[in-house]
C-alpha positions as CSV (number, residue, x, y, z in Angstrom):
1,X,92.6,101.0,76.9
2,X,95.3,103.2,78.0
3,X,97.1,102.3,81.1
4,X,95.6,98.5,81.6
5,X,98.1,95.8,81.2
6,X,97.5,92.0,81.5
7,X,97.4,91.8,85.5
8,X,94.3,94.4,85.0
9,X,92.6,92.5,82.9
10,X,92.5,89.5,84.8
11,X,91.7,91.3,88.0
12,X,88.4,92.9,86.2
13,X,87.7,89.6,84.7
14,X,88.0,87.6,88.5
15,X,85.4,90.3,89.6
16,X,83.0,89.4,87.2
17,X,83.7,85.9,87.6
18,X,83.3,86.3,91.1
19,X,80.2,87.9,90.9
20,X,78.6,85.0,89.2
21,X,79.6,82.9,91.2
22,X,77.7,84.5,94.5
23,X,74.7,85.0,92.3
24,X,74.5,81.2,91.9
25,X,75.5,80.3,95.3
26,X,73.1,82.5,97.0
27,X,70.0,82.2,94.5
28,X,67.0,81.4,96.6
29,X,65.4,78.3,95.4
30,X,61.8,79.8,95.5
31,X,62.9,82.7,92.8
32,X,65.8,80.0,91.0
33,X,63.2,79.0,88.3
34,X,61.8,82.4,87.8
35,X,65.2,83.7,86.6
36,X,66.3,80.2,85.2
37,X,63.4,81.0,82.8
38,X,63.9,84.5,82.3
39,X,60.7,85.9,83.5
40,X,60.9,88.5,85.7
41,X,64.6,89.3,86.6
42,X,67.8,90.2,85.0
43,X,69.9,89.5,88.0
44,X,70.0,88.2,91.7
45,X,72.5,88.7,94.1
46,X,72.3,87.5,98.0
47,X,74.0,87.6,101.1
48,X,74.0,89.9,103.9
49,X,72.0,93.0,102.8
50,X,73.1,96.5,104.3
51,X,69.1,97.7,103.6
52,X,68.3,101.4,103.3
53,X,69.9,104.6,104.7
54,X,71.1,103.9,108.4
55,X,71.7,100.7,107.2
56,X,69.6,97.8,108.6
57,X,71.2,94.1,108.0
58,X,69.2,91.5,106.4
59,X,70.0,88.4,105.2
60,X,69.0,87.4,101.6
61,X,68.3,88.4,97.8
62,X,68.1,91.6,95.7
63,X,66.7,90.9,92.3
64,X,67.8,93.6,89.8
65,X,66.0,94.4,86.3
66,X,67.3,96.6,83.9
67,X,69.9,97.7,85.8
68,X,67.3,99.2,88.9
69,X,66.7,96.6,92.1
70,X,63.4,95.6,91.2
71,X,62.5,93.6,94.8
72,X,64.7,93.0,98.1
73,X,63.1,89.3,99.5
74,X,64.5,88.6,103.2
75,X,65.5,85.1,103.8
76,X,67.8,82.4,104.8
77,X,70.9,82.0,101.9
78,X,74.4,80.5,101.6
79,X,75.8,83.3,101.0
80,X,77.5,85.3,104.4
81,X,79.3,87.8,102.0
82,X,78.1,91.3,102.5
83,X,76.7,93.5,99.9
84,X,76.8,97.1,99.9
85,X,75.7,100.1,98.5
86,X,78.9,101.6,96.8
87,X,80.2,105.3,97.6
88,X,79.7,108.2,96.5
89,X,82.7,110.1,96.0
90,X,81.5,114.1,96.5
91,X,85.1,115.9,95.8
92,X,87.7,115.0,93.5
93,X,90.5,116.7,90.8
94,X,91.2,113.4,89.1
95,X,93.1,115.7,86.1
96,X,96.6,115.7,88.6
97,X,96.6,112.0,88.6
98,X,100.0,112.2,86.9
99,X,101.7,113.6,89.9
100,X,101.4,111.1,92.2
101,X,104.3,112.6,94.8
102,X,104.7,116.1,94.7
103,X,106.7,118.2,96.9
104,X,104.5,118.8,100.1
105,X,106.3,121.5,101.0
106,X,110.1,123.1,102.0
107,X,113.0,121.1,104.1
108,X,113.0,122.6,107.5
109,X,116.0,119.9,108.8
110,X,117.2,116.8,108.0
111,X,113.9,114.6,108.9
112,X,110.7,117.2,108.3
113,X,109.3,120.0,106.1
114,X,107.2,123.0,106.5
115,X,104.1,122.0,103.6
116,X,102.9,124.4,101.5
117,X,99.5,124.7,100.9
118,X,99.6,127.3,98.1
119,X,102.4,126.3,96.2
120,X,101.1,123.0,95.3
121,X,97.1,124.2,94.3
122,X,96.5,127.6,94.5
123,X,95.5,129.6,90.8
124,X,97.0,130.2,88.8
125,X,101.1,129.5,89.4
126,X,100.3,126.5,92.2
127,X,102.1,123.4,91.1
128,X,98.6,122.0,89.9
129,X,98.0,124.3,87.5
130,X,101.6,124.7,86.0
131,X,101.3,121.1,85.3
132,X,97.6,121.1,83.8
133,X,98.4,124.1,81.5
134,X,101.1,121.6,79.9
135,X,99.4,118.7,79.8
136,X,98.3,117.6,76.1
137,X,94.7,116.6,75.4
138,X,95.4,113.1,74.4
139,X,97.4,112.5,77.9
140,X,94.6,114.1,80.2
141,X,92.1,111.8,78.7
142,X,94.5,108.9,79.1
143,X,95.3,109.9,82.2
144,X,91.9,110.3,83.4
145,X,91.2,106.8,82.3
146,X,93.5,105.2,84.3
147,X,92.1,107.0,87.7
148,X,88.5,106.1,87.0
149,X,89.8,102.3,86.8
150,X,91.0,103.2,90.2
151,X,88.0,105.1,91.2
152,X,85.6,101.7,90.3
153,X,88.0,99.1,91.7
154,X,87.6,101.4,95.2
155,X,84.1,100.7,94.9
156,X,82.8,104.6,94.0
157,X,79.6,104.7,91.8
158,X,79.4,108.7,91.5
159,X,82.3,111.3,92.2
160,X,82.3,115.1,92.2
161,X,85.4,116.7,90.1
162,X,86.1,119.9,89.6
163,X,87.2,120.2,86.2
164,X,89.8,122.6,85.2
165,X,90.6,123.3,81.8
166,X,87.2,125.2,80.9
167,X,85.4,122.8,77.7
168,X,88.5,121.3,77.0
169,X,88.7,119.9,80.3
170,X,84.8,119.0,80.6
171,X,85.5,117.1,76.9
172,X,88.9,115.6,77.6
173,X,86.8,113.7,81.5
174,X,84.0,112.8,79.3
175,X,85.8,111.0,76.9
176,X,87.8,109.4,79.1
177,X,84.7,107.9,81.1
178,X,83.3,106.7,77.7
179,X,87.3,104.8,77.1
180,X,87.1,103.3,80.4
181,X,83.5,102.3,80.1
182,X,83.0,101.2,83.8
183,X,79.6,102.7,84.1
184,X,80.8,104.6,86.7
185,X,78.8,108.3,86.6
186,X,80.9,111.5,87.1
187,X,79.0,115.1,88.5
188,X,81.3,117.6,86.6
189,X,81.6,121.0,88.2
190,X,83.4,123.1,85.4
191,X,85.7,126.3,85.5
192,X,86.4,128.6,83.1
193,X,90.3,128.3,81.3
194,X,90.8,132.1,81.7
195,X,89.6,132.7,85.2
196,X,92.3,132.8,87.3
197,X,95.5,134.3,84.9
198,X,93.1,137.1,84.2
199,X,91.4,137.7,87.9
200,X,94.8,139.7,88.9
201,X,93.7,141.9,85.9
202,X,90.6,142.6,87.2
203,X,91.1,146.9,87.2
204,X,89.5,149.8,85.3
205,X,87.3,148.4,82.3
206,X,86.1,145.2,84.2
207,X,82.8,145.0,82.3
208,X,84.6,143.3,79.1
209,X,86.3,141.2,81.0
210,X,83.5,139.7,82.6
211,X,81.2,139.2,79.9
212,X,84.2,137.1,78.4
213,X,84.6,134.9,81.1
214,X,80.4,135.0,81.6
215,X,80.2,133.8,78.6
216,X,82.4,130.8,79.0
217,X,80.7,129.7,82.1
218,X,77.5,129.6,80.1
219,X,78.9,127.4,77.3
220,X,80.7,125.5,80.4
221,X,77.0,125.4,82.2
222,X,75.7,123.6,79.3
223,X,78.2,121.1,79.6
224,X,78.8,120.3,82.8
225,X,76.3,119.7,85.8
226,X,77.6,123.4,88.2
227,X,81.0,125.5,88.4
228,X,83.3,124.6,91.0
229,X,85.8,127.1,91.7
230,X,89.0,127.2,94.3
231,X,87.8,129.8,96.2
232,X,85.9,133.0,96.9
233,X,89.4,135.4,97.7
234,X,91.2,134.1,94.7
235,X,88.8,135.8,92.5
236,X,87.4,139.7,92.0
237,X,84.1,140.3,94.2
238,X,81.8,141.2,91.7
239,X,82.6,138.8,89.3
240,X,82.6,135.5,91.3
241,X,79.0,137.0,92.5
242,X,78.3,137.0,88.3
243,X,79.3,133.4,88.1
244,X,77.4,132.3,90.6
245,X,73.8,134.0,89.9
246,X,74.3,132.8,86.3
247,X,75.1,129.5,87.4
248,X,71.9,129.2,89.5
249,X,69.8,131.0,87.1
250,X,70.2,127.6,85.0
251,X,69.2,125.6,87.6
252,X,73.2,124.3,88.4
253,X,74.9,123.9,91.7
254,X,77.5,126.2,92.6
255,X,80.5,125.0,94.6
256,X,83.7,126.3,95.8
257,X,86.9,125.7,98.7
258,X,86.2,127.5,101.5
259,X,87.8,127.5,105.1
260,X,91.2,125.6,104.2
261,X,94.1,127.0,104.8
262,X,92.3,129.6,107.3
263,X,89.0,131.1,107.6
264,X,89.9,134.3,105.7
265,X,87.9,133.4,103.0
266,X,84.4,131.5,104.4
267,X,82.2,134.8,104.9
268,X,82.7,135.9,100.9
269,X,82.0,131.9,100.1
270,X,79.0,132.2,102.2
271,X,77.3,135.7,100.4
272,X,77.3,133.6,97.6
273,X,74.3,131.0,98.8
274,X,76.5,128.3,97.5
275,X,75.0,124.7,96.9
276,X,78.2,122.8,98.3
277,X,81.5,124.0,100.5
278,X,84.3,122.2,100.1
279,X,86.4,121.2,103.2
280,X,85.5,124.5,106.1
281,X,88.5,123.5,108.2
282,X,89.2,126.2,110.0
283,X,85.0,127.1,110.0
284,X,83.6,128.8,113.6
285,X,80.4,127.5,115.0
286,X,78.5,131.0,113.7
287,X,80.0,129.8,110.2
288,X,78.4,127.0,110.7
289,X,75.4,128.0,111.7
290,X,75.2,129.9,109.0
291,X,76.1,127.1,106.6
292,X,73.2,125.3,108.2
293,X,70.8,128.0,107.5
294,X,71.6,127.9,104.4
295,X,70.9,124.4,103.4
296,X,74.2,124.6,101.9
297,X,76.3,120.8,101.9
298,X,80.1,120.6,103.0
299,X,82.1,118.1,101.7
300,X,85.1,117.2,104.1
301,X,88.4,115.6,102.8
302,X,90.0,114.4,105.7
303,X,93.4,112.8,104.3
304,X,93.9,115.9,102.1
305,X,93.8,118.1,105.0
306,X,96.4,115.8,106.5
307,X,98.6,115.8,103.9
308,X,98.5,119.8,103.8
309,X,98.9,120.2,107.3
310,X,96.1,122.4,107.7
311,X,94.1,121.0,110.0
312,X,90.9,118.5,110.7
313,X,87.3,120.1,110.1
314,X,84.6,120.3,112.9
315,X,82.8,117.4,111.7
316,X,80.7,116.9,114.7
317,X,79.6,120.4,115.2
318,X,79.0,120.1,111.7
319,X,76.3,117.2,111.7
320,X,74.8,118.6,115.2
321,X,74.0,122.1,113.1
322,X,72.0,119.2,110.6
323,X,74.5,120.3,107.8
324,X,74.4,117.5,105.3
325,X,78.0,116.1,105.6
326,X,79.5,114.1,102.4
327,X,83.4,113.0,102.2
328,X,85.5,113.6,99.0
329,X,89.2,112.3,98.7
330,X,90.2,115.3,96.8
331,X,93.6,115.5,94.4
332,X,95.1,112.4,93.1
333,X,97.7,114.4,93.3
334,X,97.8,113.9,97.2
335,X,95.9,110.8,97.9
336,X,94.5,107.3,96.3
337,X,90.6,107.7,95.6
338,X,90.4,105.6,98.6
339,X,86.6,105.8,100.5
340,X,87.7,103.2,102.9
341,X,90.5,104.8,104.6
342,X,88.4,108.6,104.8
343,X,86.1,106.1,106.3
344,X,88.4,104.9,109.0
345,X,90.0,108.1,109.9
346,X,86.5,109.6,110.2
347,X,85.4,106.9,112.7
348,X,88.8,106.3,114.8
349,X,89.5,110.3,114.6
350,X,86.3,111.6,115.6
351,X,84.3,108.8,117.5
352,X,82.1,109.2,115.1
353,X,78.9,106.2,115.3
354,X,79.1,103.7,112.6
355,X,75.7,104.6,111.5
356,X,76.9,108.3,110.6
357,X,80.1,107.6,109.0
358,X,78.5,105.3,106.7
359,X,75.7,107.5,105.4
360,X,78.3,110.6,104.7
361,X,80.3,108.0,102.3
362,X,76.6,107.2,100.9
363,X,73.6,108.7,101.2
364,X,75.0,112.0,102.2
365,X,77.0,112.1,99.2
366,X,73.7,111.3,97.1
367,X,71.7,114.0,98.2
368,X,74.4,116.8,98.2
369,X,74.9,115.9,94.2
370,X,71.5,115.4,93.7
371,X,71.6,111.7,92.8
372,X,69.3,110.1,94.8
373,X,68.8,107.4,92.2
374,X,72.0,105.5,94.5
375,X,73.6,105.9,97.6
376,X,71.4,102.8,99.4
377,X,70.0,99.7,98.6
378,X,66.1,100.1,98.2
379,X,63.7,99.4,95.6
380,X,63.6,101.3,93.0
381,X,67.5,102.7,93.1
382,X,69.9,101.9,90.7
383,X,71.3,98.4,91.2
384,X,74.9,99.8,92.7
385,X,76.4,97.5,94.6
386,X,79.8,96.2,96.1
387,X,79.9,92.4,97.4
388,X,82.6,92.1,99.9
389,X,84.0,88.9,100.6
390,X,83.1,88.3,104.6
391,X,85.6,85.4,105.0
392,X,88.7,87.5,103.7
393,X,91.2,87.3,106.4
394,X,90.4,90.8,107.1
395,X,86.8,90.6,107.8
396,X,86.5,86.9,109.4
397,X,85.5,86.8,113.0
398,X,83.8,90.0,112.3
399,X,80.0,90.0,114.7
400,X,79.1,93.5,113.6
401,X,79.1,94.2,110.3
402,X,78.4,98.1,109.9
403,X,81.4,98.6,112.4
404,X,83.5,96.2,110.4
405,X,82.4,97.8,107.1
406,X,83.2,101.3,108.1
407,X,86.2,100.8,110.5
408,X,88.3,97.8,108.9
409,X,86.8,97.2,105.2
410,X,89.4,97.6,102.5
411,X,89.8,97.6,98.3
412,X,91.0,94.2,98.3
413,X,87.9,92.6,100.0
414,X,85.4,93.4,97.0
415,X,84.8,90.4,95.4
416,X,82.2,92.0,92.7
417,X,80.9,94.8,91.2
418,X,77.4,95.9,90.2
């Protein structure tokens, strides 16, 4: 596989290895023979159980069959290590994964710059998209490959990217996830390839124009599971309101940027009725309110905004309007595919309960991509799960373990994979 060398190999094989050996440690002796024998159960894994949505701990065994967790059983084991429903990544552009330090910005002195926001991502002469347009098939795939190997070793199940690229794009991610063959699942919000050079064009005989790109986003909506566009000003009025009433007339999520750099452009993303808002930084309460009215998700990426200088979101008026609140870690370009540290800077940032930051990395990220087969552990869900190692010299001496999850957890305590 592209982008693995020896020291990768043997870090995937130790997690499996790993794995196996908390399976056996932690087997409860009343099930042992059961699965011994192979009669009911593929798998069982125990330890300290973060069970169901809020989460509740529990200590003891989830059996697993074909892949789905088939019965939870709550009882005394061995086994102190915690296991945990992995994340659900809801925003990501894992195609910029090759430009891993890009100028933020201009020199203002000797020791700081002033960043720029639009020269790194904005369509369609933003530093992101000069590089993509050069970027050969073969090398996006590979590419690709190496940041879903990052994306599983962080513990993410599911992530949301926006695809650029148009079918090429959508063809070049889904063959890397195939190479890579983590299992990991990707919800792939498409855009069309000749969008954004032509939207400045967008005068006199428009009708042509958009039934070209129209018919793109239909062969892209049979591809890919929405559209995901940057944002509801970069584009010509009437035709962003075309690609958005013929992605929903398929039954596919429409998502876009709104609120980043300022909130010039929230009202237009709003008209549209969109499924999912990415970041709404700069959003006001009555753009909230209307967000919530809605039903419509945001998705807040915390270290991105950081990195861009443009601000921190309203996260907490945010969940008190009941807006459904995921986290996404954005570009590779800007930051690791790290879920841990959005989860730290969401708790120590905001004051944010334990309870609350955990679901947005989980459950919140299940039900605004509409895959509520994972996000928790319950019966019946796919068997996703992360055992972290609870006597890493990180998490020893921990007493709660939700606030030692969410506020101190890091990569390097997984010990397995499911």
């Amino acid at each position: 596989m592209s982008g693995f060398n020896d020291s990768d190999y043997k870090k995937l094989f130790d997690i499996i290895a790993k794995t196996d050996k908390e399976r056996a440690d932690g087997m409860n002796s009343s099930k042992e023979q059961a699965v011994k024998e192979n009669l009911s159960y593929d798998r069982v894994v125990s330890g300290q159980i973060f069970l169901g949505t809020d989460p509740t701990l529990i200590s003891g065994n989830i059996y697993i069959e074909n892949g789905r967790i088939k019965e939870i059983e709550e009882t005394k084991t061995k086994s102190e290590n915690w296991i945990v429903p992995r994340f659900i990544n809801a925003h990501t552009h894992i195609g910029d994964t090759l430009i891993k330090d890009p100028p933020l910005g201009n020199p203002i002195n000797d020791y700081s710059i002033r960043r720029e926001l639009d020269a790194l991502i904005r369509p369609p002469d933003g530093l992101k998209h000069r590089f993509l347009q050069n970027l050969s098939y073969e090398t996006a795939v590979n590419s690709m490959e190496d940041a879903i190997c990052e994306l599983y070793l962080n513990g993410i199940s599911v992530f949301a990217d926006f695809r650029e690229e148009g079918i090429e794009g959508i063809s070049a991610l889904k063959k890397a996830i195939l190479n890579a063959a983590h299992g990991i699942q990707p919800i792939i919000f498409g855009r069309p390839a000749c969008l954004y050079p032509t939207a400045s064009n967008l005068t006199g005989e428009i009708e042509p124009m958009v039934d070209m790109i129209l018919d793109e986003v239909r062969k892209i909506l049979e591809q890919a599971d929405g559209i995901g566009l940057s944002g509801a000003n970069d584009l010509d009025e009437y035709l962003i309101s075309k690609i958005a009433s013929k992605t929903k007339s398929k039954g596919k999520k429409v998502s876009l940027h709104a609120g980043e750099k300022n909130k010039n452009d929230i009202k237009s993303a709003l008209e549209l009725s969109p499924d999912i808002l990415i970041h709404m930084t700069h959003a006001s309460s009555q753009d909230l309110k209307e967000t919530a009215d809605l039903g419509t998700s945001v998705t807040v990426c915390i270290r991105s905004n950081l990195s861009t200088g443009v601000g921190l979101p309203p996260v907490l008026e945010m969940l008190a309007e009941g807006i459904c609140v995921s986290i996404g870690t954005d570009n590779i370009m800007l930051n690791s595919p790290d879920m841990f540290e959005e989860m730290h800077l969401l708790s120590k940032i905001y004051g944010l309960s334990d309870a609350a930051v955990f679901k947005m990395a989980t459950t919140n990220g299940s039900d605004t991509l509409g895959c509520q087969f994972t996000g928790s552990i319950d019966v019946g869900k796919k068997a996703d799960l992360m055992i972290l190692n609870a006597k890493s010299s990180n998490l020893k001496n921990i007493q709660n373990p939700l606030a030692g999850f969410v506020r101190r957890a890091r990569a390097d305590d997984i010990l397995g994979i499911i």
